[in-house]
C-alpha positions as CSV (number, residue, x, y, z in Angstrom):
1,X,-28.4,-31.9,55.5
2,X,-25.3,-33.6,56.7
3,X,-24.8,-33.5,60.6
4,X,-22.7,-34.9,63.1
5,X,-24.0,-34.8,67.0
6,X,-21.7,-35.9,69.5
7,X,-22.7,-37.5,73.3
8,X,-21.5,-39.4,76.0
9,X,-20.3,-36.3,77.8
10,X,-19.9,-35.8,81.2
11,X,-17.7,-35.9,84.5
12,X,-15.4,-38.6,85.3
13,X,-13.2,-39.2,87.9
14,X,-9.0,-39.7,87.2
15,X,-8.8,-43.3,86.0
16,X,-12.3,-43.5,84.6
17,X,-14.1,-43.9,81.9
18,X,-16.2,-42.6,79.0
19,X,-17.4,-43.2,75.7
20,X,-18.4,-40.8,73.1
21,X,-20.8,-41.6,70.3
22,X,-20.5,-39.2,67.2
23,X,-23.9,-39.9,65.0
24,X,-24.0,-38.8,62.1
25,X,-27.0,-37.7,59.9
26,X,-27.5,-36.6,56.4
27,X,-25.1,-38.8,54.9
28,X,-23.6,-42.6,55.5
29,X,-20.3,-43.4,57.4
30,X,-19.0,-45.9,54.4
31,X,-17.3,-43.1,52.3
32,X,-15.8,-40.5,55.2
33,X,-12.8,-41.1,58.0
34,X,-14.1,-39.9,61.2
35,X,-11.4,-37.6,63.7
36,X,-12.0,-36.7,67.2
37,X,-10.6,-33.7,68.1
38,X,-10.9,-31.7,71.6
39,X,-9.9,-28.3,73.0
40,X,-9.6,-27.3,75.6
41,X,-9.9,-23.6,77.9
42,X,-7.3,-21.2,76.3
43,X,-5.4,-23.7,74.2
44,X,-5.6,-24.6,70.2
45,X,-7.6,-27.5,69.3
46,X,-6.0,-31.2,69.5
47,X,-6.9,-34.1,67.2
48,X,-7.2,-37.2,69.0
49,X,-8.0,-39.9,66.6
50,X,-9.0,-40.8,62.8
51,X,-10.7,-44.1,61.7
52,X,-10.7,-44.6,58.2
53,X,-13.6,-44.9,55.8
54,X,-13.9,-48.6,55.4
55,X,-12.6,-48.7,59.8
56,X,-9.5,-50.6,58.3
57,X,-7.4,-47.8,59.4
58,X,-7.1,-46.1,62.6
59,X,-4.2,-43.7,64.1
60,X,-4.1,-41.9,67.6
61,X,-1.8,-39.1,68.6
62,X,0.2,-40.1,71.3
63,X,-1.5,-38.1,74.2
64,X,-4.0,-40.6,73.9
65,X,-2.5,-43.8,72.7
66,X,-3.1,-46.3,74.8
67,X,-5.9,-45.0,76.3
68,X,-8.1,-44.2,73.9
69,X,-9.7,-46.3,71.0
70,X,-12.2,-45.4,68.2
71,X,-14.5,-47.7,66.6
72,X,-17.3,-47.4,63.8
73,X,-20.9,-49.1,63.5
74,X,-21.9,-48.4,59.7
75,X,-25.4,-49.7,60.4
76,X,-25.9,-47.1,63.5
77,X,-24.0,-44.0,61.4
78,X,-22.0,-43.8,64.8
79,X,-18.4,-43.4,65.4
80,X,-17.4,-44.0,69.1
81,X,-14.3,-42.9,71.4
82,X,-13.7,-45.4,74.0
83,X,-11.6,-43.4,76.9
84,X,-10.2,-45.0,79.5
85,X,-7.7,-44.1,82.4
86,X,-8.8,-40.7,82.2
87,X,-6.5,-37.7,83.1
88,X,-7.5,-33.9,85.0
89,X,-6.1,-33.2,81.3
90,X,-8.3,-34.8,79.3
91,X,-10.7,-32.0,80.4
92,X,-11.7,-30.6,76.9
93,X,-14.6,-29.6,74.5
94,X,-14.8,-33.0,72.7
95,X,-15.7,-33.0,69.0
96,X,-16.3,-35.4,65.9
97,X,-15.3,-34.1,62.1
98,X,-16.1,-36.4,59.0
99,X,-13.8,-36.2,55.7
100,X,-14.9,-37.2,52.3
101,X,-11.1,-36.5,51.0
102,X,-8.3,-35.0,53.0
103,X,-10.2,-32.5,54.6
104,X,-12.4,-32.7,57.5
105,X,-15.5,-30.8,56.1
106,X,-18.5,-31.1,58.8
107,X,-17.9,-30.7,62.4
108,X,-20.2,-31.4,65.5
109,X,-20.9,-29.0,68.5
110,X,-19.2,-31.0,70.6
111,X,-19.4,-32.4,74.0
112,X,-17.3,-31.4,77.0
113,X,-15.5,-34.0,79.6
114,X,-14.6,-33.2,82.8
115,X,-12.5,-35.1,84.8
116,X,-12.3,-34.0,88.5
117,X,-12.2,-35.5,91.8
């Protein structure tokens, strides 16, 4: 059964720091991208980042460029989200997707970030 599980949740104050971990299960990293996507109260989900399958690749949308990175351990299964300089509107539902094509097929629960003072 393919599964994704997210962590590295949590509260952070503005200007901090997290990192997500996305493992996956089921399946091997070597022939899917990865996205992270988040949304967050009472607007449509946002996608964040997408590391290719071979981690040759990676693009950001611009809310996060800069600030955010994504990285891949094959060995591990995991797919991380490195966030720094955190904003009060990076407060979101955090999830990982995997695609074997064009199409992100299997999605995690999620993990939710808060950033608050």
């Amino acid at each position: 059964q393919l599964r994704l599980e997210e962590s590295g949740g949590g509260l952070a104050q503005p200007g901090g720091s997290l990192r997500l971990a996305c493992a996956a299960s089921g399946f091997t990293l070597d022939y899917y991208a990865i996205g992270w996507f988040r949304q967050a109260l009472g607007k449509e989900r946002e996608g964040l980042s997408c590391i290719s399958a071979n981690g040759g690749s990676r693009k950001y949308a611009e809310s996060v460029k800069g600030r955010f990175s994504t990285d891949k351990d094959t060995a591990k299964k995991t797919v991380y989200l490195q966030m720094n300089n955190l904003k009060f509107e990076d407060t979101a539902l955090y999830y990982c997707a995997a695609a074997p094509t064009n199409t992100y097929e299997y999605w995690g629960q999620g993990t939710q970030v808060t950033v608050s003072s």
